[in-house]
N, CA, C and O atoms as a GROMACS GRO file, in nm:
protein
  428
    1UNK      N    1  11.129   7.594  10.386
    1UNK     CA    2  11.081   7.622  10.252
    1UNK      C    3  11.128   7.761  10.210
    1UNK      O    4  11.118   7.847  10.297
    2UNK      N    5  11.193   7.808  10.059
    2UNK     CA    6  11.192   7.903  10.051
    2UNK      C    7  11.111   7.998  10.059
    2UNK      O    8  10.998   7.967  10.098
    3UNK      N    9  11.134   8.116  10.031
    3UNK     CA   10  11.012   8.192  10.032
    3UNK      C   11  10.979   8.225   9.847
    3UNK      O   12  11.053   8.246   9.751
    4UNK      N   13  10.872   8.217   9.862
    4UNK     CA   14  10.770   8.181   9.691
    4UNK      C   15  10.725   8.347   9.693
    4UNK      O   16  10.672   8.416   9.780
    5UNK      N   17  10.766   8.373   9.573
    5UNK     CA   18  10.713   8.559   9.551
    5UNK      C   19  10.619   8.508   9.403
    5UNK      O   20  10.656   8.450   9.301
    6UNK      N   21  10.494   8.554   9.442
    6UNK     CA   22  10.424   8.569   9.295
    6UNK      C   23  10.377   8.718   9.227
    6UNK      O   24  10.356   8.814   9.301
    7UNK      N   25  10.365   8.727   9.111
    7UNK     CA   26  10.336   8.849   9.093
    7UNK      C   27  10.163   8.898   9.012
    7UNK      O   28  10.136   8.860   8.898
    8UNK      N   29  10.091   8.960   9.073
    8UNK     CA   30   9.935   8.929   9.064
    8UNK      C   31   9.883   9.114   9.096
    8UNK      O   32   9.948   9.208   9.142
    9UNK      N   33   9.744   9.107   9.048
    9UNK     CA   34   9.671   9.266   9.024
    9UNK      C   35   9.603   9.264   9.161
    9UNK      O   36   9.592   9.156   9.218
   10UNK      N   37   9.562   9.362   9.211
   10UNK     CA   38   9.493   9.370   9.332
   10UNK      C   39   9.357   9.349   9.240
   10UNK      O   40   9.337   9.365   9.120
   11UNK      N   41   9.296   9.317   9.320
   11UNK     CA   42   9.147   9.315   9.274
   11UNK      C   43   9.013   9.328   9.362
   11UNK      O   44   8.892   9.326   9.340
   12UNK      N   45   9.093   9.344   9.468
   12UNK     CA   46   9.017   9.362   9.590
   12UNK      C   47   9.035   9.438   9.720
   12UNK      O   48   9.063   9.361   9.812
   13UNK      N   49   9.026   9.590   9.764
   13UNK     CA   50   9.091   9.655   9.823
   13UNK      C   51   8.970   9.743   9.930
   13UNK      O   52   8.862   9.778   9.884
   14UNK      N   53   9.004   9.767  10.056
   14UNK     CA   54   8.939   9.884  10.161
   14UNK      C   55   8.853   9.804  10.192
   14UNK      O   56   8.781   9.873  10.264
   15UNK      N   57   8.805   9.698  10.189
   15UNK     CA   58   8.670   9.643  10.298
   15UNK      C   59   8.744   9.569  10.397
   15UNK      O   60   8.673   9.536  10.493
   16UNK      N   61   8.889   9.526  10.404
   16UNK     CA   62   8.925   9.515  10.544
   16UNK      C   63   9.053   9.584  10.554
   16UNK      O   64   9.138   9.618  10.472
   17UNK      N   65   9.039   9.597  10.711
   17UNK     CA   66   9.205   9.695  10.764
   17UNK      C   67   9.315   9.628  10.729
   17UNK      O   68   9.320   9.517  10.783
   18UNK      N   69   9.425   9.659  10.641
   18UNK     CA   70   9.534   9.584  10.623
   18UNK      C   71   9.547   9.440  10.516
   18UNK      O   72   9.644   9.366  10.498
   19UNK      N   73   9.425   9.436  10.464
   19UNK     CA   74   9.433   9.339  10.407
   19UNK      C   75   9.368   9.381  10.258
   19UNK      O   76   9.281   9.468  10.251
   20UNK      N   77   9.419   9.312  10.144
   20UNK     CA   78   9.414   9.323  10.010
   20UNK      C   79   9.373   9.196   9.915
   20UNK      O   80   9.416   9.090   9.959
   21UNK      N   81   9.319   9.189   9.828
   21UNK     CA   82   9.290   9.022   9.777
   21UNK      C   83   9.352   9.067   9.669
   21UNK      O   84   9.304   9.160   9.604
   22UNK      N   85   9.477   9.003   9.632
   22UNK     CA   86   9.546   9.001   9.526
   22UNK      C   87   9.526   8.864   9.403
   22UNK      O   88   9.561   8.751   9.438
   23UNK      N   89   9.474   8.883   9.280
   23UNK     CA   90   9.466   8.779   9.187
   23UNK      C   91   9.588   8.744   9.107
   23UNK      O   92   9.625   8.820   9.017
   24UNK      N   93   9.678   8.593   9.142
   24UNK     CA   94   9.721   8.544   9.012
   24UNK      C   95   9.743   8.484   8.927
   24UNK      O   96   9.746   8.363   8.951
   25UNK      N   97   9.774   8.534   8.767
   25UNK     CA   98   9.700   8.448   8.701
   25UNK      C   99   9.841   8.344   8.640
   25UNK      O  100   9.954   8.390   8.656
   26UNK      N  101   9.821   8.185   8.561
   26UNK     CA  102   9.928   8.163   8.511
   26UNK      C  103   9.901   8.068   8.399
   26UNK      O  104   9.830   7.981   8.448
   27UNK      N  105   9.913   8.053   8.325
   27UNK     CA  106   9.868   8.009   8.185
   27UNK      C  107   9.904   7.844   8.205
   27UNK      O  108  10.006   7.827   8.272
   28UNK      N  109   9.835   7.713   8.157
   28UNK     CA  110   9.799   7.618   8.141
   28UNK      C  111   9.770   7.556   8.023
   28UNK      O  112   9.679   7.620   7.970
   29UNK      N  113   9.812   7.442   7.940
   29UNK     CA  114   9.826   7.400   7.826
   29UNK      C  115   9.681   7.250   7.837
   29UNK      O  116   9.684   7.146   7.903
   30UNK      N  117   9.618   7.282   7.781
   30UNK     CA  118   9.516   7.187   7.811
   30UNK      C  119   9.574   7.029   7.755
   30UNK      O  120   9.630   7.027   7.646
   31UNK      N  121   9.559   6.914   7.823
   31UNK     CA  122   9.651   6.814   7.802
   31UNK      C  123   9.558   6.779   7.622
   31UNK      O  124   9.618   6.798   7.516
   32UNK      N  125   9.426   6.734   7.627
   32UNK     CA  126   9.402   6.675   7.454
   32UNK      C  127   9.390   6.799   7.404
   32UNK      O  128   9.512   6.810   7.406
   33UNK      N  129   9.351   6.915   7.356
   33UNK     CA  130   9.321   7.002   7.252
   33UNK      C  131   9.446   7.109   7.252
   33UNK      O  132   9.455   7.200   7.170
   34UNK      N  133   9.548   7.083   7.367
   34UNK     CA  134   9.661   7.209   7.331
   34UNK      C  135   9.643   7.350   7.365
   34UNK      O  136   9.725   7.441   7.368
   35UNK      N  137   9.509   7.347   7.392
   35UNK     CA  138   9.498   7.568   7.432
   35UNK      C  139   9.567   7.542   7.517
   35UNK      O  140   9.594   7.441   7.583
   36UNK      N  141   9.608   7.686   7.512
   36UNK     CA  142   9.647   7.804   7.669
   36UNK      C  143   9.482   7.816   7.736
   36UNK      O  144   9.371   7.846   7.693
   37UNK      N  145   9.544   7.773   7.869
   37UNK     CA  146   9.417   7.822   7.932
   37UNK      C  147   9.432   7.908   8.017
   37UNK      O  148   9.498   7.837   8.094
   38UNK      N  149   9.424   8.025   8.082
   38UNK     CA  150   9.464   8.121   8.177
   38UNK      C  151   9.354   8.034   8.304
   38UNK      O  152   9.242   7.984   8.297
   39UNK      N  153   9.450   8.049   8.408
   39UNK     CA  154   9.403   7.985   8.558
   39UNK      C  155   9.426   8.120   8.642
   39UNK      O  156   9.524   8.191   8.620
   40UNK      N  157   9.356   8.144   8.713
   40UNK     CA  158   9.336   8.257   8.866
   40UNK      C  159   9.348   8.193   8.988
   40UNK      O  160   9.271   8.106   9.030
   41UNK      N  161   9.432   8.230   9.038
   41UNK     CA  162   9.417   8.225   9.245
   41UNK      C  163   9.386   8.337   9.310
   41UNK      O  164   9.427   8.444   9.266
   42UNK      N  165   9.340   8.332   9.379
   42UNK     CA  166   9.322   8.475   9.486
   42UNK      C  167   9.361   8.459   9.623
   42UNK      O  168   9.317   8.382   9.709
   43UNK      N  169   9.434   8.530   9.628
   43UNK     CA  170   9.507   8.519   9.807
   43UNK      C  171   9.530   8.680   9.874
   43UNK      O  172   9.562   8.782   9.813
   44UNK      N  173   9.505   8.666   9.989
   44UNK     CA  174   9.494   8.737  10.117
   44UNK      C  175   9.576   8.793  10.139
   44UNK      O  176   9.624   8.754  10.245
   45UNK      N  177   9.664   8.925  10.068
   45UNK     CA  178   9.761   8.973  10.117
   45UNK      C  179   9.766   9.090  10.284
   45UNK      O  180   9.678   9.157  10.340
   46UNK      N  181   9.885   9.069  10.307
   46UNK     CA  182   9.885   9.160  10.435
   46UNK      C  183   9.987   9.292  10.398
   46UNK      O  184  10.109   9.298  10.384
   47UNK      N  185   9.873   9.402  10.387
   47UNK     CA  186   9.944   9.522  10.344
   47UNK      C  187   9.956   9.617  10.504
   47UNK      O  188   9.848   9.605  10.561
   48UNK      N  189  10.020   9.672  10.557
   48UNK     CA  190  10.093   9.705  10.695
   48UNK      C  191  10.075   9.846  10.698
   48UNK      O  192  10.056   9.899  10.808
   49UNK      N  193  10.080   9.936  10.564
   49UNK     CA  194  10.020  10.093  10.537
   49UNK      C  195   9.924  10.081  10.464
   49UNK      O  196   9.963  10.158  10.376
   50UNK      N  197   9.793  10.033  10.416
   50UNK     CA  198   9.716  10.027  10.337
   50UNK      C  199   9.739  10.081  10.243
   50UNK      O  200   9.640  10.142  10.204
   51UNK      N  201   9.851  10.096  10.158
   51UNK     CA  202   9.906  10.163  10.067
   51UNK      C  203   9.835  10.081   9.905
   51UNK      O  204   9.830  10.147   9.801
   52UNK      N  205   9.800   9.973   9.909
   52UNK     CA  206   9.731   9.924   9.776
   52UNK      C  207   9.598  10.036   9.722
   52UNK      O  208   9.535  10.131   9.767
   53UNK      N  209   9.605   9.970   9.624
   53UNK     CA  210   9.453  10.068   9.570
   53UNK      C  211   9.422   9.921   9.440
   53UNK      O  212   9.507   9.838   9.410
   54UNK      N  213   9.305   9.927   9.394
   54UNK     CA  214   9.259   9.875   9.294
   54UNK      C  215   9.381   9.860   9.152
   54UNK      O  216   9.471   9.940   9.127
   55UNK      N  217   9.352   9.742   9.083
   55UNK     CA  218   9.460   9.740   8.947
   55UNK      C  219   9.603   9.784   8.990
   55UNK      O  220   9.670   9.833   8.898
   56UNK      N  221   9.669   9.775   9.129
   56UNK     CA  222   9.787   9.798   9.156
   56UNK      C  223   9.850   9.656   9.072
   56UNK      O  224   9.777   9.556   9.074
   57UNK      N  225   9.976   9.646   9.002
   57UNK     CA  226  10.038   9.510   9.012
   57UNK      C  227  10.163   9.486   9.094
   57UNK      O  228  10.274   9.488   9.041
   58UNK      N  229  10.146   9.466   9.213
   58UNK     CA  230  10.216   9.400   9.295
   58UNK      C  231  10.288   9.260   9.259
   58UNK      O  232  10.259   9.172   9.178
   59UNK      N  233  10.399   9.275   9.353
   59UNK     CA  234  10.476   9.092   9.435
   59UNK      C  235  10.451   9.064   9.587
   59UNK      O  236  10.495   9.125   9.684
   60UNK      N  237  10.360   8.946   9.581
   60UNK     CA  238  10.390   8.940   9.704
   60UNK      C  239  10.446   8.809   9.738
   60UNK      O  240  10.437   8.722   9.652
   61UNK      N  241  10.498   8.782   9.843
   61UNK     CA  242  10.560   8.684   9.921
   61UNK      C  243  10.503   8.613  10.038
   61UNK      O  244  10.445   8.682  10.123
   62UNK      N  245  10.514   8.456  10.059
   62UNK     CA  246  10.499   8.406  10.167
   62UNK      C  247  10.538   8.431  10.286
   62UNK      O  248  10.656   8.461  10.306
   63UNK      N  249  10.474   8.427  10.357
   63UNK     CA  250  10.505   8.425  10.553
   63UNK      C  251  10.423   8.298  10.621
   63UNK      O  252  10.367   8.194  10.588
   64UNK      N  253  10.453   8.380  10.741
   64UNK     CA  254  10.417   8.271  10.836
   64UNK      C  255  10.265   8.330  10.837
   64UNK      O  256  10.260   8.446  10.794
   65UNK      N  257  10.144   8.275  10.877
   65UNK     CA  258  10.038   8.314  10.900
   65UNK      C  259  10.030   8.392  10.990
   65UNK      O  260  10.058   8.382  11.109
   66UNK      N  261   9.958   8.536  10.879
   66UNK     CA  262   9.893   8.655  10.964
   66UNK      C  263   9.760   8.644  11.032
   66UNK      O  264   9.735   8.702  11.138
   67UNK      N  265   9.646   8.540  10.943
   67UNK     CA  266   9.575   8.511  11.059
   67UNK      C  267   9.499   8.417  10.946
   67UNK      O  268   9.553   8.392  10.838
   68UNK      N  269   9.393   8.375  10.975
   68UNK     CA  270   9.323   8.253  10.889
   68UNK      C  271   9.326   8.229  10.750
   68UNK      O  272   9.296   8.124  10.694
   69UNK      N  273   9.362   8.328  10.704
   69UNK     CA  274   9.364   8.290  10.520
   69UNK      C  275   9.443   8.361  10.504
   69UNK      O  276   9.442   8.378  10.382
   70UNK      N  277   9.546   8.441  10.559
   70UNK     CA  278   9.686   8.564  10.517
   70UNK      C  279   9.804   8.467  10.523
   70UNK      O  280   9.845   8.426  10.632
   71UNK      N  281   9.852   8.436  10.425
   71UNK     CA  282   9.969   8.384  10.403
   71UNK      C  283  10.054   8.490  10.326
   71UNK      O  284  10.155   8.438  10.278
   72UNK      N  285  10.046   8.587  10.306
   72UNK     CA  286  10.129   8.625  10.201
   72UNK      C  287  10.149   8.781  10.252
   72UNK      O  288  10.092   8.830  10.349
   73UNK      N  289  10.221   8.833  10.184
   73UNK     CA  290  10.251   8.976  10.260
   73UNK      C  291  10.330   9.059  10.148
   73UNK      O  292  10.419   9.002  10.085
   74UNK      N  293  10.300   9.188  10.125
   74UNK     CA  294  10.331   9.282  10.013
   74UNK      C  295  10.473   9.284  10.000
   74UNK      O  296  10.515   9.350  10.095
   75UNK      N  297  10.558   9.247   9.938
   75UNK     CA  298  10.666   9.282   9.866
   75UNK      C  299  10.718   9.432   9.840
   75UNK      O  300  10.794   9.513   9.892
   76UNK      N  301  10.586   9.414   9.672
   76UNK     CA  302  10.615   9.582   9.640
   76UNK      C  303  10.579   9.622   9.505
   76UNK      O  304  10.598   9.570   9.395
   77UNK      N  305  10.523   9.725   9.544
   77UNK     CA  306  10.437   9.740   9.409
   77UNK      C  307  10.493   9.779   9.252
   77UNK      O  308  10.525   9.896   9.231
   78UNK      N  309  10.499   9.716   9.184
   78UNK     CA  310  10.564   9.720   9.063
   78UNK      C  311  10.513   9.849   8.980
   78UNK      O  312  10.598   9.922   8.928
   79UNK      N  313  10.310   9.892   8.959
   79UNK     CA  314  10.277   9.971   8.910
   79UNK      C  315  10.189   9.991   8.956
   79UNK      O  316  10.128   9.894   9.000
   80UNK      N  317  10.127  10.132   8.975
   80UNK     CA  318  10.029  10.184   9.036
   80UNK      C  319   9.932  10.282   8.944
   80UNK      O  320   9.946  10.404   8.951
   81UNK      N  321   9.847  10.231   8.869
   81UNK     CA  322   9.761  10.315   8.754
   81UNK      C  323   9.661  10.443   8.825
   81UNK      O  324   9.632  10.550   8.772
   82UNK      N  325   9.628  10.405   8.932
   82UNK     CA  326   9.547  10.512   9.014
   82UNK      C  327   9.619  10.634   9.095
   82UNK      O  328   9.580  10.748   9.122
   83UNK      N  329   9.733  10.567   9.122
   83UNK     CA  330   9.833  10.646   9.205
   83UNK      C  331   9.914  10.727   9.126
   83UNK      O  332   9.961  10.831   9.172
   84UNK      N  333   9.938  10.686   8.993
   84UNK     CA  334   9.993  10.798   8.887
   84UNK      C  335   9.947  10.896   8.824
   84UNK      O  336  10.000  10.993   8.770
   85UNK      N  337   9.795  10.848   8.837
   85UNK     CA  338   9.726  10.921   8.733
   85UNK      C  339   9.698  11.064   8.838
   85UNK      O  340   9.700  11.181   8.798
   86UNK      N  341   9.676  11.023   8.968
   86UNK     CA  342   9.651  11.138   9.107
   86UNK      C  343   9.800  11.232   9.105
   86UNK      O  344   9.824  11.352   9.116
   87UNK      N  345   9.886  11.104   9.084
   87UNK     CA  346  10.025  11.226   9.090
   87UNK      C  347  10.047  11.333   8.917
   87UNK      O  348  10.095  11.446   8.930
   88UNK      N  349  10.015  11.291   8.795
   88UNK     CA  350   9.961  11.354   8.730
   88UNK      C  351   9.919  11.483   8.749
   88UNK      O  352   9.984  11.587   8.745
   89UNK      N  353   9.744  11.454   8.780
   89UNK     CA  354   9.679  11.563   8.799
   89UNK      C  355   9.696  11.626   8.919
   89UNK      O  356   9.600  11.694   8.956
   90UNK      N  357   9.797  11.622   8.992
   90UNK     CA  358   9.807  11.714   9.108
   90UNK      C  359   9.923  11.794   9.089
   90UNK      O  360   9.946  11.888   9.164
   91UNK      N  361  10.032  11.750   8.952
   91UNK     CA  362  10.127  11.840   8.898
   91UNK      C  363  10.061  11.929   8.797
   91UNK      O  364  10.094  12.048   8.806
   92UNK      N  365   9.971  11.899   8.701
   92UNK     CA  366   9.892  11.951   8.659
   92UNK      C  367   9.862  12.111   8.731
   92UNK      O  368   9.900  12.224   8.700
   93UNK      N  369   9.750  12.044   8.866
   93UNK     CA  370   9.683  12.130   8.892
   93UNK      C  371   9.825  12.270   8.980
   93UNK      O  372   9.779  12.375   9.026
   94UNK      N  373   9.910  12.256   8.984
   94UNK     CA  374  10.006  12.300   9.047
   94UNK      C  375  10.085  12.406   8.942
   94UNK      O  376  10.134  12.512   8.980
   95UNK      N  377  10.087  12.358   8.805
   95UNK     CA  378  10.176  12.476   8.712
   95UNK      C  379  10.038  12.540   8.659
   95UNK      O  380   9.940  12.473   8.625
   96UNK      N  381  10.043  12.679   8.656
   96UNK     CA  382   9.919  12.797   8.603
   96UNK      C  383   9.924  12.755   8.446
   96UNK      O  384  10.020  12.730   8.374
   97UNK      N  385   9.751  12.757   8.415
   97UNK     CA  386   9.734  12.744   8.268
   97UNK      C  387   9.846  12.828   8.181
   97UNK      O  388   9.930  12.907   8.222
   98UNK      N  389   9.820  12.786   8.059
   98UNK     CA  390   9.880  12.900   7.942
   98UNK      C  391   9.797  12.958   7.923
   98UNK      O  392   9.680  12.920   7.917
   99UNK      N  393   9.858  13.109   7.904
   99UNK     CA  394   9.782  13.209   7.851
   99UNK      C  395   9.809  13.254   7.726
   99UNK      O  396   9.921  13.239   7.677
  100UNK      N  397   9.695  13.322   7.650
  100UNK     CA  398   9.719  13.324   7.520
  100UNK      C  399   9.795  13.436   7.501
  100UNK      O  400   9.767  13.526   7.580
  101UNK      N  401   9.901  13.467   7.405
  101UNK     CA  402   9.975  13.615   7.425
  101UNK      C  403   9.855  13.733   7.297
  101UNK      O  404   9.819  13.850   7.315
  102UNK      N  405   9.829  13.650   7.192
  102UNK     CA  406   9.772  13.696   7.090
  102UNK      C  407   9.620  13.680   7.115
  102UNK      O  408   9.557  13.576   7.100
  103UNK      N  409   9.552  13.847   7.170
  103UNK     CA  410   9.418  13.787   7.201
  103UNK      C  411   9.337  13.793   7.022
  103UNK      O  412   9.388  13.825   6.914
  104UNK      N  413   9.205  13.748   7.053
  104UNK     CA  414   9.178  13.736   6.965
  104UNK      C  415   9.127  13.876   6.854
  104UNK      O  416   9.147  13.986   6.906
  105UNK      N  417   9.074  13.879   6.734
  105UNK     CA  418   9.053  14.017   6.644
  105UNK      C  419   8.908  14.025   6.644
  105UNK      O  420   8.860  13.912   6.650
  106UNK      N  421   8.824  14.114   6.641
  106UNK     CA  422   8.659  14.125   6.647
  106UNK      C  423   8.686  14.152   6.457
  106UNK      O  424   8.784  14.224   6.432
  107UNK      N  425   8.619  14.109   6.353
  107UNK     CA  426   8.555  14.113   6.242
  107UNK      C  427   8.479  14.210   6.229
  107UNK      O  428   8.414  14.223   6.126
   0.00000   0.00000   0.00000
């Protein structure tokens, strides 16, 4: 079988070692009324550096079974909203405020 890459949000992260619950979602046409219906899976990824965090959007890919419900295994993370926002504020905190050149006049 080839190998099947889907692409899905973490939604579930740090309550076990190495492992991540990744959600994904894929839209569905209801057969009599025609909506879009959005459908969810959730599967067991196997992350190897615990490098996920929450709202990551990852790919991950099939394997061979990591152990009872791990079929799938991290690819690679496409975007990281928590992990940018830390690299952000740690450039931030790294260049010295501005200072004002013009202090202010007493009235």
């Amino acid at each position: 079988m080839p190998p099947m890459t889907l692409q899905g949000i973490v939604t579930k992260v740090g309550f076990m070692n190495k492992t991540a619950t990744v959600s994904v979602s894929r839209w569905v046409v209801h057969k009599i009324t025609g909506k879009r219906i959005e459908r969810r899976k959730k599967f067991l990824v196997h992350d190897e550096r615990n490098r996920l965090r929450q709202d990551d959007v990852v790919v991950i890919e099939n394997c061979p079974p990591v152990s009872a419900r791990k079929r799938f295994t991290l690819r690679r993370i496409l975007e990281s909203p928590l992990r940018d926002r830390e690299l952000r504020h740690a450039s931030q905190s790294q260049s010295p405020p501005p200072s004002s050149s013009t202090p202010l006049q007493a009235a």
